[in-house]
C-alpha positions as CSV (number, residue, x, y, z in Angstrom):
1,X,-31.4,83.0,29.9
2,X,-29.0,85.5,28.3
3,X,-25.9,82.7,29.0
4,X,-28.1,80.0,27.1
5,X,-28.5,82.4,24.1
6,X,-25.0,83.4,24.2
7,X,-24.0,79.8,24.1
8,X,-26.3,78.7,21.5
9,X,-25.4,81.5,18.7
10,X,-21.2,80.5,19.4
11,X,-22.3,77.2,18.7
12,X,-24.5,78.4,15.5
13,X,-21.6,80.1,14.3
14,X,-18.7,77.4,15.1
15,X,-20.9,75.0,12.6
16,X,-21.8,77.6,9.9
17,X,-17.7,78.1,10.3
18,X,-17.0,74.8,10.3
19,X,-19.6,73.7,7.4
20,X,-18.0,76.3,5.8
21,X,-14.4,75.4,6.0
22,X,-15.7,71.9,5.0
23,X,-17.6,73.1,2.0
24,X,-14.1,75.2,0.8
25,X,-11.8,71.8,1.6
26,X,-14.5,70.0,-0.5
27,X,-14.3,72.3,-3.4
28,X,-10.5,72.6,-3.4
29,X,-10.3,68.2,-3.7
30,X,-13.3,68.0,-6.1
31,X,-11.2,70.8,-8.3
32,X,-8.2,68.8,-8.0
33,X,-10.5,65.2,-9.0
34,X,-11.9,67.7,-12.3
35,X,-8.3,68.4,-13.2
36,X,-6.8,65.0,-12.7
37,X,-9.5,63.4,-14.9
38,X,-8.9,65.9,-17.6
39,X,-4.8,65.1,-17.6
40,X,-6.5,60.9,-18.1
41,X,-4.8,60.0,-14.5
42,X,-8.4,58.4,-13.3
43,X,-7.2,56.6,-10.4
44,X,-6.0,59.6,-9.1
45,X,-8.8,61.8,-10.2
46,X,-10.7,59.0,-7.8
47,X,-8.6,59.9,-4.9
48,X,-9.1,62.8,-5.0
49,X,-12.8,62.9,-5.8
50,X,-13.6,60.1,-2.7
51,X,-11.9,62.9,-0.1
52,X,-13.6,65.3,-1.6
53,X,-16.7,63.2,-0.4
54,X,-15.3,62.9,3.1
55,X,-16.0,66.6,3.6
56,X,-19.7,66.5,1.6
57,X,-22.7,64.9,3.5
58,X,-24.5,65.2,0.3
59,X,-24.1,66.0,-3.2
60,X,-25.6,69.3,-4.0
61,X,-24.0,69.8,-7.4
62,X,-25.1,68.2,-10.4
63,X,-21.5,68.6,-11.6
64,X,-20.1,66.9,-8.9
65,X,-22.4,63.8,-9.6
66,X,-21.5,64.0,-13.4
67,X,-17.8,63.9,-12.0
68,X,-18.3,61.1,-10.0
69,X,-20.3,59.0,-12.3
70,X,-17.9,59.6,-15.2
71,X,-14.4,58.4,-13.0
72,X,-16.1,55.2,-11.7
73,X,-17.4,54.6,-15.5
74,X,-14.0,54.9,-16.7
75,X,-12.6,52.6,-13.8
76,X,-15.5,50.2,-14.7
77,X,-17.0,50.3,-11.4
78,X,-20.8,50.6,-13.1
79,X,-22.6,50.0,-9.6
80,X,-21.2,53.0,-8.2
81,X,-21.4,55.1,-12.2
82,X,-25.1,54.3,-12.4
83,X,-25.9,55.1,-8.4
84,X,-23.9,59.0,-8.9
85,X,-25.4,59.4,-12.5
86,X,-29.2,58.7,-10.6
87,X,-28.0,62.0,-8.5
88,X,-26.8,63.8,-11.3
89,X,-30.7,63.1,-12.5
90,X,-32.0,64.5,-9.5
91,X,-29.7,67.8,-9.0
92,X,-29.4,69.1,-12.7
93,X,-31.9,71.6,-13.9
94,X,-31.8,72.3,-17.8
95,X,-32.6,69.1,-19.2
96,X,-32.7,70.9,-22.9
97,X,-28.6,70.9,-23.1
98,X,-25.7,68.8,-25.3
99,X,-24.5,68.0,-22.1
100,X,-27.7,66.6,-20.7
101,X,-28.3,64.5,-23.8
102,X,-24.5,63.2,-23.4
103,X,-25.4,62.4,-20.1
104,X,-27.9,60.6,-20.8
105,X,-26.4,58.3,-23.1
106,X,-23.2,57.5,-21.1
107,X,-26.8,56.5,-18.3
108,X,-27.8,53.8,-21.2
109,X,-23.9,52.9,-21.6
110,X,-24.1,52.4,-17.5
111,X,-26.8,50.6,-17.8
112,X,-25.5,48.3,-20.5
113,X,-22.5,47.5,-19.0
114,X,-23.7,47.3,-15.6
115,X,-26.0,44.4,-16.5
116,X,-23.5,42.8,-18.5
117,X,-21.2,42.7,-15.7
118,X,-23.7,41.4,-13.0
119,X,-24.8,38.9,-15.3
120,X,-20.6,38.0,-15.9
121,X,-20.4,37.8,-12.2
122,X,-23.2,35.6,-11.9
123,X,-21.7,33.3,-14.3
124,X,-18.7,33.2,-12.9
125,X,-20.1,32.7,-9.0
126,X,-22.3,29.6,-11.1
127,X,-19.1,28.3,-12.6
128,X,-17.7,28.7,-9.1
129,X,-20.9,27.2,-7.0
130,X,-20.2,24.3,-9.9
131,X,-16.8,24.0,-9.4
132,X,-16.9,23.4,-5.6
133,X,-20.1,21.2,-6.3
134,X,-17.8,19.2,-8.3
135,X,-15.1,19.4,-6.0
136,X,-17.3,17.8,-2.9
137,X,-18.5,15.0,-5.6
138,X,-15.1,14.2,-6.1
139,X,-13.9,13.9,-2.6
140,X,-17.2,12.2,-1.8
141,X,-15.9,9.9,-4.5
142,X,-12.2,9.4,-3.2
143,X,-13.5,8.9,0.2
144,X,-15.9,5.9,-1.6
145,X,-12.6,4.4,-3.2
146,X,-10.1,4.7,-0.4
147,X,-13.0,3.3,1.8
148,X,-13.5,-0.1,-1.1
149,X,-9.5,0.5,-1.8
150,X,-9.3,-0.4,2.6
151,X,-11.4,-3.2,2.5
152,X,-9.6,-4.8,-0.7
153,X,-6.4,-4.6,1.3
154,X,-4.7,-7.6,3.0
155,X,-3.4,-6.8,6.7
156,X,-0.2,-9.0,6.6
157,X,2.9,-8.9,7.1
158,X,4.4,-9.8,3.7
159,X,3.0,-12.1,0.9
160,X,6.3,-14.2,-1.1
161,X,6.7,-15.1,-4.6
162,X,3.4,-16.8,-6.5
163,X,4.8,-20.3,-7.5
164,X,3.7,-21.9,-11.0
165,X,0.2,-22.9,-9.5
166,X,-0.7,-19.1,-8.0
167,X,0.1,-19.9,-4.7
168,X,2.3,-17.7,-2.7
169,X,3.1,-18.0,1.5
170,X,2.5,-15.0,3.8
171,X,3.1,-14.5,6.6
172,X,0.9,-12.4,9.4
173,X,1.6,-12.2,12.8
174,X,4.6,-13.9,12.9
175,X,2.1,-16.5,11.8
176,X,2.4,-18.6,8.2
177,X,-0.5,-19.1,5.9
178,X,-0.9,-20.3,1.8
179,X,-2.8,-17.3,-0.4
180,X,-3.7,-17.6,-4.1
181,X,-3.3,-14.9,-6.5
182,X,-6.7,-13.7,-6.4
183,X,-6.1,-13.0,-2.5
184,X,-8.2,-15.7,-1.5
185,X,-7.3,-17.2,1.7
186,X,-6.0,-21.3,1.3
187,X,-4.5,-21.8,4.9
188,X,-5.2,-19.2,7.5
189,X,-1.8,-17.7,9.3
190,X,-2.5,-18.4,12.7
191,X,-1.1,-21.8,13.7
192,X,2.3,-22.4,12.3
193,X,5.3,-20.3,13.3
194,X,7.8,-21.8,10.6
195,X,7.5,-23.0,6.9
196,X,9.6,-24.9,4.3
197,X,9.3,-24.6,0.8
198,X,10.5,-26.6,-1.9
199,X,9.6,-28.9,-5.2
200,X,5.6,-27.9,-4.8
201,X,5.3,-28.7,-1.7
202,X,4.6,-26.4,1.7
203,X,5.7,-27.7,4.8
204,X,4.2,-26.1,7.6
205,X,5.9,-26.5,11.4
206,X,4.2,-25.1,14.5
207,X,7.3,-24.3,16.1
208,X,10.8,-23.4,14.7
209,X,12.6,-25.6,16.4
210,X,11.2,-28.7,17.9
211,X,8.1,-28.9,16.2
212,X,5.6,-31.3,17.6
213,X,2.7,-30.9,14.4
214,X,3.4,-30.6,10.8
215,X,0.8,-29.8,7.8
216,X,1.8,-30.2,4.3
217,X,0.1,-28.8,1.4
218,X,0.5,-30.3,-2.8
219,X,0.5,-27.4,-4.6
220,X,-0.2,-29.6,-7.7
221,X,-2.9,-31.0,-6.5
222,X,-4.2,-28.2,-3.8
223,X,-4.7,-31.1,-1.4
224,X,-3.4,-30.4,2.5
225,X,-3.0,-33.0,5.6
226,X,-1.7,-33.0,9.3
227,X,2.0,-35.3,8.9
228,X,1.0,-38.1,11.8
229,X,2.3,-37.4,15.0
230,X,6.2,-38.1,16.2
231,X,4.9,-40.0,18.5
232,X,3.0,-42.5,15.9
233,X,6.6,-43.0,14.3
234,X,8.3,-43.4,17.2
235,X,6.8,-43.9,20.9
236,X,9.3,-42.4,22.6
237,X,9.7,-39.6,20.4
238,X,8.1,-36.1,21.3
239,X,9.0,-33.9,18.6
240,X,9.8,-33.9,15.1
241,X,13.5,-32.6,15.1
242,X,15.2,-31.3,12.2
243,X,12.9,-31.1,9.2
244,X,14.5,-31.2,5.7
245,X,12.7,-29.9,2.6
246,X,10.0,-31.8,1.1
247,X,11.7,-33.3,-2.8
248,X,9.6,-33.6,-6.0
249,X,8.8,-37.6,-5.4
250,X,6.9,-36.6,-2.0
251,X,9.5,-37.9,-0.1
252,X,10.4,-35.6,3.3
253,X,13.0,-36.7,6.0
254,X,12.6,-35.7,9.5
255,X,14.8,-36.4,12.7
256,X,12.4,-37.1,15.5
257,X,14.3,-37.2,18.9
258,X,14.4,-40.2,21.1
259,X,14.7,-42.0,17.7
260,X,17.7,-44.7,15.9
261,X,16.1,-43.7,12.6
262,X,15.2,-40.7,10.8
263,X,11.5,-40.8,9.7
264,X,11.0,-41.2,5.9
265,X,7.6,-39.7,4.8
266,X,5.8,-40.2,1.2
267,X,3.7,-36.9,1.1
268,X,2.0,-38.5,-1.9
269,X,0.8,-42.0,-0.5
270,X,0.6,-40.5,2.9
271,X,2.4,-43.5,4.7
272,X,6.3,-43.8,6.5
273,X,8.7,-45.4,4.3
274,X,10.9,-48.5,5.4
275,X,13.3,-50.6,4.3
276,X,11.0,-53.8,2.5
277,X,13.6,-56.7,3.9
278,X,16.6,-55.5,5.3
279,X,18.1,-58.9,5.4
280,X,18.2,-58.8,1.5
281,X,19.6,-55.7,1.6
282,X,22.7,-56.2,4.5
283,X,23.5,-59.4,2.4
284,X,24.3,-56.8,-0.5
285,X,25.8,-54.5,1.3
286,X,28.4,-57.5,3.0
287,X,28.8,-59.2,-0.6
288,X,30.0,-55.6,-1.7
289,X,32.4,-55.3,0.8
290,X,30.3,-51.9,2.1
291,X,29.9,-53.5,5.6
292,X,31.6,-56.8,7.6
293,X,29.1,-58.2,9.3
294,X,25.4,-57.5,10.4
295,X,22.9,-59.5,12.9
296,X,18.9,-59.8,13.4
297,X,19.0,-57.1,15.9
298,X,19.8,-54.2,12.5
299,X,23.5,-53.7,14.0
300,X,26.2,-53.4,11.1
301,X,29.4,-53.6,11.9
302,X,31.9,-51.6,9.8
303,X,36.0,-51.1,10.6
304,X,35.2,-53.3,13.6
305,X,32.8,-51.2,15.2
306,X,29.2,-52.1,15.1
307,X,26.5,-49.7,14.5
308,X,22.7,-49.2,14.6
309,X,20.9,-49.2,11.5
310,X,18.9,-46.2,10.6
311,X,17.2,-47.2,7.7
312,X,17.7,-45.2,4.2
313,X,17.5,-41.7,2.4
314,X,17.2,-43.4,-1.0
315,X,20.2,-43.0,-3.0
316,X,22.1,-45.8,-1.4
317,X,22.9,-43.1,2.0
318,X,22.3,-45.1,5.7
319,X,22.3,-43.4,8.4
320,X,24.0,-45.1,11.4
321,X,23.7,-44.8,15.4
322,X,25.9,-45.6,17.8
323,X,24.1,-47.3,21.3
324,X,22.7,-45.0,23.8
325,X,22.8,-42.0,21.7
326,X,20.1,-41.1,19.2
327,X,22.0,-38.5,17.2
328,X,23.4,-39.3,14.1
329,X,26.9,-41.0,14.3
330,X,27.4,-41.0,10.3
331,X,25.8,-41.5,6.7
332,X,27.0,-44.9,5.2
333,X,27.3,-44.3,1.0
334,X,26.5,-47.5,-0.2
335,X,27.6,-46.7,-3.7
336,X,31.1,-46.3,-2.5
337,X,31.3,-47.4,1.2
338,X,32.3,-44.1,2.1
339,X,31.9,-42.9,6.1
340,X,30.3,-39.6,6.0
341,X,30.9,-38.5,9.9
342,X,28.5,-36.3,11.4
343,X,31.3,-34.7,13.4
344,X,33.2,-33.7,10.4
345,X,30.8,-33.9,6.8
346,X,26.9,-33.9,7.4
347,X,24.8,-33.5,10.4
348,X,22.0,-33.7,8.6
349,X,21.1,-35.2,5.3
350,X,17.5,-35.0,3.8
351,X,15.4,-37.5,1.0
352,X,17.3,-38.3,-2.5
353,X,16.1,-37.6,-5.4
354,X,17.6,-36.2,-9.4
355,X,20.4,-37.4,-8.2
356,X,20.8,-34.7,-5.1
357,X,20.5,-34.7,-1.5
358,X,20.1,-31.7,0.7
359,X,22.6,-31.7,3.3
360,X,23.1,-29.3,6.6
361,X,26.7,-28.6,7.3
362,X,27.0,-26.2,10.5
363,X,23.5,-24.7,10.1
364,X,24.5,-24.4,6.6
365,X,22.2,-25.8,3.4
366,X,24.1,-27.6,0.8
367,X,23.9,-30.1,-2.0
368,X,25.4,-33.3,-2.2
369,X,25.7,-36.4,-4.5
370,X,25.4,-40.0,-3.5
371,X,28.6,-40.3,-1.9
372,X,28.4,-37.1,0.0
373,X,30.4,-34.8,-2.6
374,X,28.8,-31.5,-2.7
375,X,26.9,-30.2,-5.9
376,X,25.5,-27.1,-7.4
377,X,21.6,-26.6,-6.1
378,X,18.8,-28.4,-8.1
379,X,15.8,-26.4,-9.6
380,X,13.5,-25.8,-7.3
381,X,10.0,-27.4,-9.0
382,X,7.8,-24.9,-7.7
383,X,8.5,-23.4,-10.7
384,X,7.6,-19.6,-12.2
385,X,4.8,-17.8,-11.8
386,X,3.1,-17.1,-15.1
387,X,0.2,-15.0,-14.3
388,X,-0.3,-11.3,-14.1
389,X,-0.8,-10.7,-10.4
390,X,1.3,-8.4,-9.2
391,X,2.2,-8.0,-5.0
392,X,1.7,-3.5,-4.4
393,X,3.0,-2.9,-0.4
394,X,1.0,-0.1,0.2
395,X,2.6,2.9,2.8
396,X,0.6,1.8,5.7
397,X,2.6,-1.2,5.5
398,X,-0.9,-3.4,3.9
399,X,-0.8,-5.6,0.8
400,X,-3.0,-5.3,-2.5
401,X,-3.4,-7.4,-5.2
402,X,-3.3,-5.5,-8.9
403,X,-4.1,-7.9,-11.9
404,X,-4.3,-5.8,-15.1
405,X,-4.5,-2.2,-13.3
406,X,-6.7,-3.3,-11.1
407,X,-7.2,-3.7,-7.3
408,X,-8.5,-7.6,-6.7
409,X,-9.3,-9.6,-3.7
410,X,-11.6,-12.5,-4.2
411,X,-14.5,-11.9,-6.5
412,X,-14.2,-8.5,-5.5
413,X,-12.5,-5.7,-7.9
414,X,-12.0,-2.1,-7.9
415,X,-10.4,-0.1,-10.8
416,X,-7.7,2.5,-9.9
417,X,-8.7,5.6,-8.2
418,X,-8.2,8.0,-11.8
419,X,-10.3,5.7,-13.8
420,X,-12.7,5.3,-10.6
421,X,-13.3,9.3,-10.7
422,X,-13.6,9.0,-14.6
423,X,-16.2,6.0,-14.6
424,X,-18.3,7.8,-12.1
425,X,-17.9,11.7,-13.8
């Protein structure tokens, strides 16, 4: 019993000690917060004063309240002010003095401010609450136009030049297809691999090389049909072989294979072109010296050799066979009687018209007259675009169509995505 009370008094007088030595430490920091205030260095006077507190479990001095209610007042912290100046209420005991009524009107001051600043922070939290309201409107609105902006976007692979009746080729999956310049869809790309374009006409081929169907589409008159089959020109041919580009009077020249004659196509009339009487016209050609002889079975002999007749290009150009071989031996100018060798000049020569041929030299595309003289490129009849449709590749690698600032596909539009946000504020 006497070890229990033994322990319990060193215990009492360890924490009187120790409450004392806390109470002194106190004092010393609040004296050193009351002398930093008075030389006007606040924040300091705060330090000081909120260690001071580390060694107080309560206020006991109305002093030490006043203290701590005038430093946050000056640091403009009026939550804390007004919750020390409530304490100073509490502790201080001659309610009668200058100091008192000071007191109490740097409390109404507290007050004052202390409302004007919650009602400041709730403006601004409304102002920010608004602000991030705003914020998800508007990327609820972005999402809306990237979402219309998608939809509105072509998936091709590239969209060409409008000509002068708003039609453009593009191409999509290594596919060809005819487009307007409202992004409607003419001819879809998923049958021909290979196009030619020339004078206002398409020609569509469903194989580079060796194409065995053709379509061709009037631009001028927005009309389309299958070319008939090789086949239907020539029985034993099975292909088309080389195509040459469609000319402004409708005329387009093929070279089927299997074939003595190149086929001669009127794109307008829709029917093969042939020579009306060939008699007529070897007689000319003999009574102008241009060949020596001919027969009933269309063989011309020139320079002693005789030759198959291939029928005619327009523009006075033959071409001519030789037996047993269906390629081109050479192009007869009848203007001239000039020999135009395949082997040398022109393995290919296309449909005549303003006074120009196109010609294929070595894989090469050039011009020619009507004896086989080369010539500068005509104009190309398509002509220029004139409307306002412009072609935007977008990053993903998509099309658009933007007439007049604005995203078009059809009868569909959408306005750009700042004047969007601004329609919709």
């Amino acid at each position: 019993m006497k070890k229990i009370i033994l322990a319990f008094l060193c215990l009492l007088t360890f924490a009187v000690s120790n409450a004392q030595s806390n109470k002194d430490i106190a004092n010393v920091y609040v004296k050193r917060s009351f002398e930093s205030l008075e030389s006007l260095d606040v924040d300091l006077s705060l330090e000081h004063f909120n260690k001071a507190m580390k060694y107080m479990d309560t206020i006991t001095s109305s002093k030490v309240a006043r203290l701590g209610t005038i430093i946050h007042y000056e640091l403009t912290n009026f939550a804390e002010a007004q919750t020390y100046a409530k304490q100073y209420f509490l502790l201080v005991k001659n309610k009668k003095t200058e100091e008192y009524l000071n007191f109490l009107d740097l409390y109404v001051n507290i007050n004052e401010e202390l409302e004007a600043q919650i009602a400041e922070q709730k403006k601004v939290e409304e102002e920010r609450l608004r602000k991030e309201k705003e914020l998800r409107r508007i990327d609820s609105l972005k999402t809306i136009w990237k979402t219309k902006s998608e939809s509105l976007s072509l998936k091709v692979d590239s969209i060409y030049k409008f000509d002068k009746n708003n039609l453009a080729i593009f191409k999509a999956n290594n596919y060809y297809g005819i487009i307007n310049d409202s992004g409607e869809i003419i001819l879809k790309a998923d049958l021909y691999k290979d196009v030619l374009s020339f004078d206002g006409y398409f020609v569509f081929k469903n194989k580079e090389q060796e194409a065995t169907k053709i379509y061709c589409y009037n631009t001028n008159d927005k009309s389309g049909f299958l070319l008939p089959s090789p086949s239907d020109f020539n029985m034993l041919s099975t292909h088309y072989g080389q195509v040459m580009l469609p000319r402004g009077n409708g005329r387009l020249v093929t070279y089927p294979n299997n074939s003595y004659a190149p086929m001669v196509y009127d794109l307008n009339v829709k029917k093969n072109v042939k020579v009306a009487n060939k008699q007529d016209l070897y007689k000319s050609l003999k009574k102008n010296d241009i060949i020596d002889k001919y027969n009933k079975d269309d063989e011309l002999k020139i320079n002693k050799e005789w030759y198959n007749f291939g029928g005619h290009l327009g523009g006075g150009i033959h071409p001519l066979y030789i037996k047993n071989n269906y390629k081109v031996h050479s192009f007869l100018c009848s203007v001239d009687g000039k020999m135009l060798r395949t082997t040398t000049r022109y393995q290919f020569i296309g449909a005549f018209y303003n006074n120009k041929f196109q010609a294929i030299k070595d894989n090469e595309f050039v011009w020619i007259n009507q004896n086989g003289t080369k010539v500068s490129a005509p104009d190309n009849e398509s002509g220029v675009y004139a409307g306002n449709t412009k072609v935007v590749k977008l990053t993903n690698g998509s099309y658009q169509l933007n007439k007049d600032g604005v995203i078009i596909l059809g009868n569909e539009k959408l306005e750009k995505m700042a004047e969007f946000l601004r329609s919709n504020k």
